[in-house]
Short mmCIF file of the C-alpha atoms (twelve columns), coordinates in Angstrom:
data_MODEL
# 
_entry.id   MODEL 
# 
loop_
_atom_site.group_PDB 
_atom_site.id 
_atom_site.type_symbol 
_atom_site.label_atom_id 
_atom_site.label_alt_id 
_atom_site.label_comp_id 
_atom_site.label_asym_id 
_atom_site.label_seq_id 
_atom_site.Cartn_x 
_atom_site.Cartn_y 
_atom_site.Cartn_z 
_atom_site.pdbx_PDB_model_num 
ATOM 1   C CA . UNK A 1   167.667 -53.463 145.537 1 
ATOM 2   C CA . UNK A 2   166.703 -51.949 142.257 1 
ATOM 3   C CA . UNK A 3   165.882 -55.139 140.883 1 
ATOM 4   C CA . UNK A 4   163.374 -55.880 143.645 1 
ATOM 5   C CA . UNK A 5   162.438 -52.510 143.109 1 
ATOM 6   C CA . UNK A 6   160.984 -52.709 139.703 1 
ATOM 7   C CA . UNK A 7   159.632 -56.457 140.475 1 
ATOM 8   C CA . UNK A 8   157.597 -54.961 143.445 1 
ATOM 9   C CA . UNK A 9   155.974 -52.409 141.471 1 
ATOM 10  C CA . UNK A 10  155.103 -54.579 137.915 1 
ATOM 11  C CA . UNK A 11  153.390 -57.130 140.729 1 
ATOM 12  C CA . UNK A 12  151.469 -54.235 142.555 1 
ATOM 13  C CA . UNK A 13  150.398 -53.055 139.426 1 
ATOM 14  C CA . UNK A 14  148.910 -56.402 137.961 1 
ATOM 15  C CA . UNK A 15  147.645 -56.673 141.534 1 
ATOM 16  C CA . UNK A 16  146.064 -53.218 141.445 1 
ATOM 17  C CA . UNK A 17  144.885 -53.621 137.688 1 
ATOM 18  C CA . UNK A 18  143.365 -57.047 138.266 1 
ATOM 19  C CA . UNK A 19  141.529 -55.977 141.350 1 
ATOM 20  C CA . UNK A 20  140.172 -52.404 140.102 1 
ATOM 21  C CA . UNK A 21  138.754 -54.656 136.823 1 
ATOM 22  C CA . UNK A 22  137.343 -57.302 139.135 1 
ATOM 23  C CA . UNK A 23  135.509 -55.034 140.631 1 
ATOM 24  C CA . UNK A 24  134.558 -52.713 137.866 1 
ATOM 25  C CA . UNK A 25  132.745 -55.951 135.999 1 
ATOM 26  C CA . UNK A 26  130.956 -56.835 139.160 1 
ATOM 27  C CA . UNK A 27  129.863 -53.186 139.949 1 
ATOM 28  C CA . UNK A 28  128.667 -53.080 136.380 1 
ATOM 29  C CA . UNK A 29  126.992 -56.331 135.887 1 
ATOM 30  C CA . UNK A 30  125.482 -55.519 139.259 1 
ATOM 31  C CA . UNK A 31  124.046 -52.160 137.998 1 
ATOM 32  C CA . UNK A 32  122.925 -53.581 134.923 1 
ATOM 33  C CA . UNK A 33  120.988 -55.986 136.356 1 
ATOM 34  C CA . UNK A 34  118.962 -53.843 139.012 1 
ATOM 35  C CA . UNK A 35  118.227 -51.684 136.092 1 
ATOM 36  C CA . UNK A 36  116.390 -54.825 134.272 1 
ATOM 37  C CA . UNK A 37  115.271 -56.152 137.580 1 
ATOM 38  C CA . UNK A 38  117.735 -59.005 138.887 1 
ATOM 39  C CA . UNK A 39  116.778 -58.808 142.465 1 
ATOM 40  C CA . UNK A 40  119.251 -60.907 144.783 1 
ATOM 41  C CA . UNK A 41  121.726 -61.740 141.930 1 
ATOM 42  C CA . UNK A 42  122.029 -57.664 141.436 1 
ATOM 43  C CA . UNK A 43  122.728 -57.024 144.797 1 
ATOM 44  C CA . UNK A 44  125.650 -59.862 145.839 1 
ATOM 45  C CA . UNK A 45  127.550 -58.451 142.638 1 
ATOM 46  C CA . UNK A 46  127.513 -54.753 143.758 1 
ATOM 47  C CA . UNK A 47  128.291 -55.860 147.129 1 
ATOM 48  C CA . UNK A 48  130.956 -58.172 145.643 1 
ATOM 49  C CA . UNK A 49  132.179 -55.331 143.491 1 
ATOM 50  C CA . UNK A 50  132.623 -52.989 146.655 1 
ATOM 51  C CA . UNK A 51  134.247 -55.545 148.787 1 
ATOM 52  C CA . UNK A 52  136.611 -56.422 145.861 1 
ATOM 53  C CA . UNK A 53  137.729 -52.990 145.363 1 
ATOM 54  C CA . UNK A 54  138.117 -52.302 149.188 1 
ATOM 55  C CA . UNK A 55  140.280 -55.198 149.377 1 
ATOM 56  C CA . UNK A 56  142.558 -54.221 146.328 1 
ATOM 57  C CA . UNK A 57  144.841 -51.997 148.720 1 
ATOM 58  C CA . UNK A 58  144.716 -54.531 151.475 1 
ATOM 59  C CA . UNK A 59  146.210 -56.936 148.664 1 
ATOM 60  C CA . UNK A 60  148.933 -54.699 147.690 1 
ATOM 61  C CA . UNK A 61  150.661 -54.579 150.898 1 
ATOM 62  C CA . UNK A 62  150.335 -58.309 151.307 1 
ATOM 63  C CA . UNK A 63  151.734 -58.739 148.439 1 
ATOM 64  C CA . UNK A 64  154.671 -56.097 149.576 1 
ATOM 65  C CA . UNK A 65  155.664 -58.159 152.715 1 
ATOM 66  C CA . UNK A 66  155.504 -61.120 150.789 1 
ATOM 67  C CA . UNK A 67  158.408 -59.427 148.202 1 
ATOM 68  C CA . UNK A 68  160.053 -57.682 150.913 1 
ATOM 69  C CA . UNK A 69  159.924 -60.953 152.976 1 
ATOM 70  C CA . UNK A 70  161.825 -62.840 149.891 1 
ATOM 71  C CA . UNK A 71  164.263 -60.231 149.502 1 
ATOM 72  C CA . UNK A 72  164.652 -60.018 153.657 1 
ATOM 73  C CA . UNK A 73  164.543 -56.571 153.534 1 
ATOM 74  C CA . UNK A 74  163.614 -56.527 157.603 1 
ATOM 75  C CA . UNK A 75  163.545 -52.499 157.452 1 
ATOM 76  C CA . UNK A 76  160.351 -52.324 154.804 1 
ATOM 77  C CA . UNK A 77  159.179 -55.704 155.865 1 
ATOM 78  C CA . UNK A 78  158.396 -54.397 159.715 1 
ATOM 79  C CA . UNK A 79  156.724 -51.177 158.151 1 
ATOM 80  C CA . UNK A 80  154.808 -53.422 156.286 1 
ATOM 81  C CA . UNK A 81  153.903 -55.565 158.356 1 
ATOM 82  C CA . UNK A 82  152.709 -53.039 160.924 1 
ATOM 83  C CA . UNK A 83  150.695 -51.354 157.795 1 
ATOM 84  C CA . UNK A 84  149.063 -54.929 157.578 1 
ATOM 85  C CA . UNK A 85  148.160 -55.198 160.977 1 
ATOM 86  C CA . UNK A 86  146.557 -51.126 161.283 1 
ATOM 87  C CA . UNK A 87  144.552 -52.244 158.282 1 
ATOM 88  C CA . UNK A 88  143.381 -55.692 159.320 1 
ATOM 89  C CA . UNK A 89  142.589 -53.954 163.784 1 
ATOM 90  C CA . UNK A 90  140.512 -51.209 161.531 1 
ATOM 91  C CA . UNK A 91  138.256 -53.713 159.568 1 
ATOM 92  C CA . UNK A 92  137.828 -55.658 162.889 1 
ATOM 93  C CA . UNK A 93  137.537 -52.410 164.867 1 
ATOM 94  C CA . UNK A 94  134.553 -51.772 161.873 1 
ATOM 95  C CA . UNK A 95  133.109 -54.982 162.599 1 
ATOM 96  C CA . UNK A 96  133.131 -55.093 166.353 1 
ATOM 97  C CA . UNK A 97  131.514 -51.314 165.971 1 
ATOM 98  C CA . UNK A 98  128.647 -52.683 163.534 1 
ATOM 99  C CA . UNK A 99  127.511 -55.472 165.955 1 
ATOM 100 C CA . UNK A 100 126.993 -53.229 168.596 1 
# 
């Protein structure tokens, strides 16, 4: 278990770190463009940016069922899961919401 342990948390933290500077260089590329005027282009990268680092969580606990899936640990893998599915009814409870 300890080895899964330490495995789980180097591959949430590349997950984490890759995500956080994903979306750093699009929210900053984005802001430097609107400041010299790049319109459209501007815009998709800040809302890229955003989306990228609201998705960063929701990547980490896909990325902990997958582990705890491999190491058929059913305990975490059912608390996962379920943490999976809260986050994925809230962005469709969000969407449903917006369209109304």
């Amino acid at each position: 278990m300890k080895d899964l342990s330490a495995q789980l948390e180097r591959t949430i933290g590349i997950v984490l770190r890759v995500g956080v500077t994903a979306s750093t260089i699009c929210l900053a590329l984005g802001l430097l463009l609107s400041l010299v005027g790049g319109g459209a282009i501007s815009s998709a990268l800040l809302n890229i940016g955003v989306i990228v680092l609201l998705a960063t969580p929701v990547a980490r606990v896909v990325v902990s069922v997958a582990e705890y899936a491999i190491a058929r640990d059913w305990v975490f893998l059912t608390l996962t899961v379920t943490v999976l599915l809260e986050l994925l009814a809230s962005v469709v409870a969000a969407i449903a919401g917006r369209k109304v």
